[in-house]
N, C-alpha and C positions, 0 to 999 in steps of 0.2 A: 255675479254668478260664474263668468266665466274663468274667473281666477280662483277660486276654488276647483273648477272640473278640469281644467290644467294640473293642479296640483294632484287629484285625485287621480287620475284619467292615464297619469305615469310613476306607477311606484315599479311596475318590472322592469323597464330599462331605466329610472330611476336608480333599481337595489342596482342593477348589473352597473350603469357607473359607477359605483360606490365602491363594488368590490374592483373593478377595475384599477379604480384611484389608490384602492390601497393596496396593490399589489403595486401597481406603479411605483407609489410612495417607498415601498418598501427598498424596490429595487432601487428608489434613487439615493435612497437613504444607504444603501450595501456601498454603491458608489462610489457615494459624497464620503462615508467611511473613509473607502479606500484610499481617496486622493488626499484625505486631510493626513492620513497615515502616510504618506508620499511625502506630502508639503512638510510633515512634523521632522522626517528623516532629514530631508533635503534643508530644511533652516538649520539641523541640529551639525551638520556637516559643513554648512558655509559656515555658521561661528566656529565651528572647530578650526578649520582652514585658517580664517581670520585671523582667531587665535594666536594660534601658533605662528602661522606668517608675520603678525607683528611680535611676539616674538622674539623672531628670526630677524625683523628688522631691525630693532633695538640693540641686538647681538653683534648688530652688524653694523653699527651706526651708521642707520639710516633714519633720520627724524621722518617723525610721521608728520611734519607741515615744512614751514621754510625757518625752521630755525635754524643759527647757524652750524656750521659742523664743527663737532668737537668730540672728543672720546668720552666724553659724557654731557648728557643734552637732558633740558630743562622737561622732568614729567608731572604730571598732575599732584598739585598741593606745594609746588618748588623743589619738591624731592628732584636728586642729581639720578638719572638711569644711567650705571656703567655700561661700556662695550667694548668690544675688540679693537687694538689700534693696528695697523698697518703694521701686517707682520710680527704679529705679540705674538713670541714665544708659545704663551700660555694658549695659544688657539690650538686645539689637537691637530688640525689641518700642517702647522709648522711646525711638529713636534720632526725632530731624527728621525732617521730611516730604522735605528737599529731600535728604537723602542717602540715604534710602529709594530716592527717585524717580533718584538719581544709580548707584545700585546695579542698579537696574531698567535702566537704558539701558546699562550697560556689561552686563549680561546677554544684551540684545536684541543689542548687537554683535556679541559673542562666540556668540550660536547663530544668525546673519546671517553669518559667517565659514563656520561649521559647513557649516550646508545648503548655502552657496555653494557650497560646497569639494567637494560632494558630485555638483551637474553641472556643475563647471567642463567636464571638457573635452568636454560634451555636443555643441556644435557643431563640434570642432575635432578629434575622431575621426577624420573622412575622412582630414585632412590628416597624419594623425599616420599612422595606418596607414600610407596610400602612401610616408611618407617610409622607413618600418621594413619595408617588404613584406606588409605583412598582407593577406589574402584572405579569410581563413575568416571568414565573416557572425557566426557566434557572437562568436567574440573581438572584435568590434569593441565588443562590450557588456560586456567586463571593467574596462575603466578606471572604469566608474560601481560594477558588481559587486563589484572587489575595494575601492573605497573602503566600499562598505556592509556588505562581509564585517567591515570594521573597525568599524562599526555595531555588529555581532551581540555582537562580543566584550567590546568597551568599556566600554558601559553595566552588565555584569553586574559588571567590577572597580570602577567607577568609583561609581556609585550608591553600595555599599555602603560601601566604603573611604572618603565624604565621610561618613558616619556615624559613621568608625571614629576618622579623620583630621583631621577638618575640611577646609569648603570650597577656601579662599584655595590651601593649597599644593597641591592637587592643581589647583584651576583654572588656575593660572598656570601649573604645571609643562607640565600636557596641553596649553596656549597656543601655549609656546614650543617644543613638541614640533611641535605642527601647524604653525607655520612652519619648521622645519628643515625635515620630510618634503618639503612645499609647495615651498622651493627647491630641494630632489633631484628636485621632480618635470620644475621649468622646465631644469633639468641633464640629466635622463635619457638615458642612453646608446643604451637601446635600450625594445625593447619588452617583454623581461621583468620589466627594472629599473623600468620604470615602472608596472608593474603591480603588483609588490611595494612600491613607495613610495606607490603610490594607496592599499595595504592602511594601512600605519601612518599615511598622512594618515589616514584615516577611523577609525584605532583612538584618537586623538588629538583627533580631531572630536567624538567623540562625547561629549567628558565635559558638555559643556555641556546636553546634550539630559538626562543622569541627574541633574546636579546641580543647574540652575539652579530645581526643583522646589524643592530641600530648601531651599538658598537665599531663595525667597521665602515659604515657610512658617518660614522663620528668622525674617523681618522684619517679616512682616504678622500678627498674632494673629486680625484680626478676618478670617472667612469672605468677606467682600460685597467687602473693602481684598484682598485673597487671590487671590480667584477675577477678580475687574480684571485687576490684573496680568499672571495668567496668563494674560489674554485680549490684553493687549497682546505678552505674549511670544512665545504663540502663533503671534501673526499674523506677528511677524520668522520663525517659522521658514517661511514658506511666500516670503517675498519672496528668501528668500537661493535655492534653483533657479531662482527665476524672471530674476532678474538673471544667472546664468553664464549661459546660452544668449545673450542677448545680448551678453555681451564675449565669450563664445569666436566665435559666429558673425562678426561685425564684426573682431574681431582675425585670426583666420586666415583670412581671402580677404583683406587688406591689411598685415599687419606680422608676419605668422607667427602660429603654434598656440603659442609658448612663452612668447610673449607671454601668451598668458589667465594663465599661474601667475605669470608675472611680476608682473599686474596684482592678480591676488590676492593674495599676498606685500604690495603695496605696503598694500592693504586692512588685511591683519590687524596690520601695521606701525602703520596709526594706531591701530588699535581695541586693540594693543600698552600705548599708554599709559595709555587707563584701565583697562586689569587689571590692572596693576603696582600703581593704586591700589586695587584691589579689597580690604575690608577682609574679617577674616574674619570669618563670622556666625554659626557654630555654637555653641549658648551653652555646652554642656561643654568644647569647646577655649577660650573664653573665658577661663570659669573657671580654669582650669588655668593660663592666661595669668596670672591677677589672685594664683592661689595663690604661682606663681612669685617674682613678682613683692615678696610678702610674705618667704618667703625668702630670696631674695635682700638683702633688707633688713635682714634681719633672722635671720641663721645658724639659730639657734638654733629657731625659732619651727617647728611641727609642721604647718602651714598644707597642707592640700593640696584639690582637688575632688573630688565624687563618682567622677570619670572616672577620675582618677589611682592611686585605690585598688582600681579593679576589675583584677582579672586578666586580662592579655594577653600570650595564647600562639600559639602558632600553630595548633595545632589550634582554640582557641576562634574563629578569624579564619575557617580552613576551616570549621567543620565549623557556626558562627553567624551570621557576616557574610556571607563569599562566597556560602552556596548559600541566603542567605534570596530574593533572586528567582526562583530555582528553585523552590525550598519554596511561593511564592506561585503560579506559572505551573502546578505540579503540584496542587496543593491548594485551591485559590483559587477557586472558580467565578466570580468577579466577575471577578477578572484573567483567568481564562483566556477569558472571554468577550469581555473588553472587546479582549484581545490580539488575537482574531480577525477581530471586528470592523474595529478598527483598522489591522491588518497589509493587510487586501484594499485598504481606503483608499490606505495608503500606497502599498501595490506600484502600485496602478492610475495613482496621482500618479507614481511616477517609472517606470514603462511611457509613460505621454505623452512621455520625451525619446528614446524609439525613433519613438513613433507619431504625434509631429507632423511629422518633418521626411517622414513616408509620405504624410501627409494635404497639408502646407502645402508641401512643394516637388516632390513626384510628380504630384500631382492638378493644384495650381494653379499650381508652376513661381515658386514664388518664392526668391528668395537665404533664404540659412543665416541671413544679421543678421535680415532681415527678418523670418524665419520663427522668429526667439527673441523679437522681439515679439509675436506671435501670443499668448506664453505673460501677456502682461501683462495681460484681462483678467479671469484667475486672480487676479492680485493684489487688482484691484478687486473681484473675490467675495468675498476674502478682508477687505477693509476696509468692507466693505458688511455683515460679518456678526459687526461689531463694535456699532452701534445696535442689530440686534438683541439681543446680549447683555444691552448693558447696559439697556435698557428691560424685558428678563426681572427685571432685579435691581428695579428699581421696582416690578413687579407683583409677587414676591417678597415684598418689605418691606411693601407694602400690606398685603398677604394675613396676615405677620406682626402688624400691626399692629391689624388688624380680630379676630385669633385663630385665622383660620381654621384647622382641623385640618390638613390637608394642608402647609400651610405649613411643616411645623415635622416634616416627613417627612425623611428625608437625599435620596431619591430624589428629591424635588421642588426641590430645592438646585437643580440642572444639567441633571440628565438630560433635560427636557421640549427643551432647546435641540437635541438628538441627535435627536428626533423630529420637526422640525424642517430640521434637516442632512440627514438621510438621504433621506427622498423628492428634494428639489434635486439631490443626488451620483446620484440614478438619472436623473433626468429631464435631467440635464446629460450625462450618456451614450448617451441613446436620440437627445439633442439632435445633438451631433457626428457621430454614425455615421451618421444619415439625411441631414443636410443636406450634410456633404461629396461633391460631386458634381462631377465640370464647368461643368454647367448652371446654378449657382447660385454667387453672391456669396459668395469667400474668409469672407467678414463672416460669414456667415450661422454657421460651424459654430464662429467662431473665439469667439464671443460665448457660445457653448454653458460657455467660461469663466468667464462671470461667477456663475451657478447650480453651478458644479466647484468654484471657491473659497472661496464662502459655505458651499455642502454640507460639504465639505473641513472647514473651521474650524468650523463650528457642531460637528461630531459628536468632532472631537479636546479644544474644551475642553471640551465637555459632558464626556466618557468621563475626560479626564484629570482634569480637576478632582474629579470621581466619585470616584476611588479614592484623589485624593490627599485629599481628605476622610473617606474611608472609613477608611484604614489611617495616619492622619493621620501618628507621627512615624515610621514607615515609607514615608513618601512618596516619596522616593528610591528605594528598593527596588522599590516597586511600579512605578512611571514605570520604569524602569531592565529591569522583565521586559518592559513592556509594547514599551520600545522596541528590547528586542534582537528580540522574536520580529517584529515589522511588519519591522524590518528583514534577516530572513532571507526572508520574504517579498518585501522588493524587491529582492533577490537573486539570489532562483530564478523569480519571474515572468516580469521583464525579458527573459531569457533566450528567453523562449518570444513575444515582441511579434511579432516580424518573419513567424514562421514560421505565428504565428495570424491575422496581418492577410493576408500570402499567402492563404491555406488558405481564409479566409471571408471576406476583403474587410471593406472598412471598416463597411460598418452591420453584416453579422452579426458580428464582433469586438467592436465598441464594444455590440452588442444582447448578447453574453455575458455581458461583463463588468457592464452596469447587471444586468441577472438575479440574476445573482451578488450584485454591491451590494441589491439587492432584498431577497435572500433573508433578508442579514445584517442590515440596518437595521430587524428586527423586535426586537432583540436590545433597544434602550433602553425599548422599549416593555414587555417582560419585565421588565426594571428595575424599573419603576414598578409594575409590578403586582406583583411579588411579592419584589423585592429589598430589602425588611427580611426576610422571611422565610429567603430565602438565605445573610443576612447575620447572621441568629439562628441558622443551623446552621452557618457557618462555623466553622472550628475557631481558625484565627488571630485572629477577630474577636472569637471569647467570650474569647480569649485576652488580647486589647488591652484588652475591656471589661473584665474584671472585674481590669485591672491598674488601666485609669483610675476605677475607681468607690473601688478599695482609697485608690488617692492623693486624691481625691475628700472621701474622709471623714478620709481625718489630715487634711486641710487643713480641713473642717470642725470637727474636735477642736481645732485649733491655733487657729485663729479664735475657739474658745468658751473656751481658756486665757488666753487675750490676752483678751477681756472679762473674764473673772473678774479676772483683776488688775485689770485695769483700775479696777474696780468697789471690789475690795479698797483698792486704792490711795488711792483719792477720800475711802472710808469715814476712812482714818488721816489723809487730810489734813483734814478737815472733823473730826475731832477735835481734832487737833492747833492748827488754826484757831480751837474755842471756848475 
């Protein structure tokens, strides 16, 4: 009996355990979610790293056990894996200086195409509207929006798929894509059609912005020959906005608005022909080329690269490639910080082609051409804050040179240039907003551009260079998150220019957004101070690391097999010699 009035004797704190447990359960279940969603990220990253690390080592002829070394070494099924020999030519690392530097220039053209493309018809709106009927004050900010919605998209296929792919055919192809779009745009029927061909210009625009990264980490091995470059390439992408205002302004008040894509058309026509010669720099698709090639020659022969042998499916493409900038933008606190940073930068940069023509021809009443001049000395910030760079790299090298500890930090690499850039990027906005007046000299606020485009460029190669050193042969991937999200930000910003500059007038507008910039440019400073620490708990980083320390030490093993022969070798000739 007793075990029956036990049983009966407790159903009310009975039911209340019950609902307890399952609220318990539930939370533990929301949990165990989470972390399985953690753990699914975190394995999906270490095979990536894997990956590619071997790879890299294949490429590099490093046997993945103790086989012996040789420029091609014994891989699964007795197939031969090519690899690089000591000093082959064909490594891009040993290519000439002068075709280096010819690769670097047809890059700068093709992301001078890019950005151009991006406020081509920035002054030539009005005209466009009126001709189509348009009224509504928003839309007159889609033709820049939908090319940056193709921003968003682009760089997340593009990045990844030059890792998958190789450079060359995806440049070229996204090339001649951006000129087809480009003359549907100077065609356009109406105003829907050009808004949807504004989209696929810019999804076509963008590969140069993901790629041209990977590209010069193809070429350059050393950091100081690396981070140049990217300061030169940089600097092309801020001249190409700032030239379309000036041909759309001048072009439509005297030979029509169709003219501006006419004229860019003629643009990417010449810059056409040296990305036809564009070679391709990716060393696995190399390879593959040179295994071919032995084939070919030779029927018989089992010749192939590390590349050739890995498996590729399509879910390995989904579920490794496509969503690794995601992976990074979700996971990343580096990335996710730097994206942040960077995204206000950018949206604020292309927010000036709503809020110059509010400042330079409402306030002081000047023409559209004129007022795309206004934008040129941004550019001169922007070349002004190239000495500084490179004068960082000498003080740098010194500091290496002497020992200093800090020197030989990652964070001390770039980052100090962002610390740097950033205070200029605010004080170039408190500049504009207060001196645009009546009462004061056009000059006055237009100059507030020279400290916008040094701010501008210092804090983009600091941040970019950062992570593309950081997450070195993931450098595409990263650059590729960093530039989809800045660019959904100059997306959705844009959209709100006209209605914020209304609402609070030009100084309390322009005083927002330096605030804003304020707040964020504390973000390289964080860097330095505790972003090794950040970068020791990342999870894709321990991930990178302990793939390149694994490759690190065959290559140290392989180097000590080669002296032991070596050594061997000598002993049997020096016998054989007495």
């Amino acid at each position: 009996m007793s075990s029956p009035s036990v049983t009966h004797a407790g159903p009310g704190p009975q039911l209340h355990r019950q609902h307890t447990n399952v609220s318990s359960k539930s939370s533990h279940r929301h949990d165990t979610g989470l972390t399985h969603f953690a753990e699914l990220v975190q394995s999906i990253s270490n095979q990536d790293a894997e990956a590619r690390y071997r790879a890299e080592e294949a490429d590099n002829k490093i046997p993945a056990d103790d086989t012996p070394d040789s420029s091609r070494f014994q891989g699964a099924g007795g197939k031969t894996i090519i690899s690089w020999e000591v000093n082959d030519p064909e490594n891009p690392y040993n290519w000439p200086g002068w075709r280096k530097k010819l690769i670097l220039l047809t890059t700068m053209m093709t992301v001078i195409n890019s950005t151009m493309g991006s406020a081509l018809p920035s002054m030539a709106i009005p005209y466009m509207t009126r001709e189509w009927g348009v009224t509504s004050q928003p839309q007159m900010v889609l033709p820049i929006s939908t090319f940056l919605m193709g921003y968003v998209f682009g760089p997340i296929i593009w990045g990844p798929l030059s890792e998958h792919m190789g450079r060359r055919v995806l440049s070229t192809g996204s090339f001649l894509m951006f000129m087809v779009w480009t003359l549907a745009c100077a065609l356009a029927p109406n105003w829907p059609a050009m808004l949807v061909f504004r989209f696929f210009v810019g999804t076509c625009a963008s590969a140069p912005i993901a790629i041209v990264t990977g590209i010069l980490a193809d070429i350059f091995n050393d950091s100081v020959q690396r981070g140049r470059a990217m300061a030169w390439f940089m600097v092309t992408t801020v001249f190409g906005p700032l030239l379309a205002p000036i041909i759309s302004g001048f072009c439509s008040e005297s030979i029509g608005w169709r003219w501006t894509f006419w004229i860019g058309l003629i643009f990417a026509g010449l810059t056409l022909i040296l990305v036809l010669f564009l070679p391709e720099t990716y060393a696995p698709v190399l390879l593959s080329h040179r295994a071919a090639k032995i084939r070919k020659a030779d029927p018989n022969a089992q010749v192939y690269s590390a590349t050739e042998l890995e498996p590729r499916d399509m879910t390995q493409l989904i579920t490794r490639v496509l969503t690794r900038p995601i992976r990074m933008i979700l996971t990343e606190l580096i990335v996710t910080a730097t994206c942040l940073y960077l995204s206000l930068v950018y949206a604020i940069f292309y927010m000036s082609f709503q809020a110059f023509p509010i400042i330079f021809q409402n306030v002081y009443d000047l023409s559209p051409g004129v007022t795309g001049l206004c934008y040129l000395p941004i550019g001169l910030g922007a070349i002004l804050s190239l000495p500084i760079f490179f004068s960082y790299d000498g003080v740098l090298l010194r500091a290496k040179a002497r020992g200093a500890s800090w020197s030989r930090k990652e964070e001390f690499r770039r980052v100090p240039l962002a610390t740097i850039g950033g205070p200029l990027f605010v004080i170039s906005l408190f500049w504009l907003g207060w001196t645009a007046q009546p009462g004061v000299s056009f000059v006055a606020p237009m100059l507030a551009g020279i400290p916008f485009g040094a701010g501008f460029m210092l804090i983009f190669m600091a941040l970019l260079n950062y992570i593309t050193d950081a997450y070195e042969i993931f450098a595409a991937s990263a650059n590729a998150a960093a530039s989809s999200c800045r660019s959904i930000f100059a997306v959705v910003l844009p959209l709100a220019t006209t209605p914020m500059f209304a609402r609070l007038g030009i100084s309390g507008a322009c005083s927002l957004l330096g605030g804003l910039s304020l707040l964020m440019c504390v973000i390289p400073f964080i860097f330095i101070w505790k972003g090794e620490e950040i970068r020791a708990r990342s999870k894709f980083c321990i991930a990178l690391k302990e793939q390149k320390l694994e490759m690190e030490r065959r290559n140290e093993e392989q180097q000590r097999r080669k002296a032991r022969a070596a050594a061997s070798s000598g002993v049997v000739i020096e016998k054989e010699t007495v």
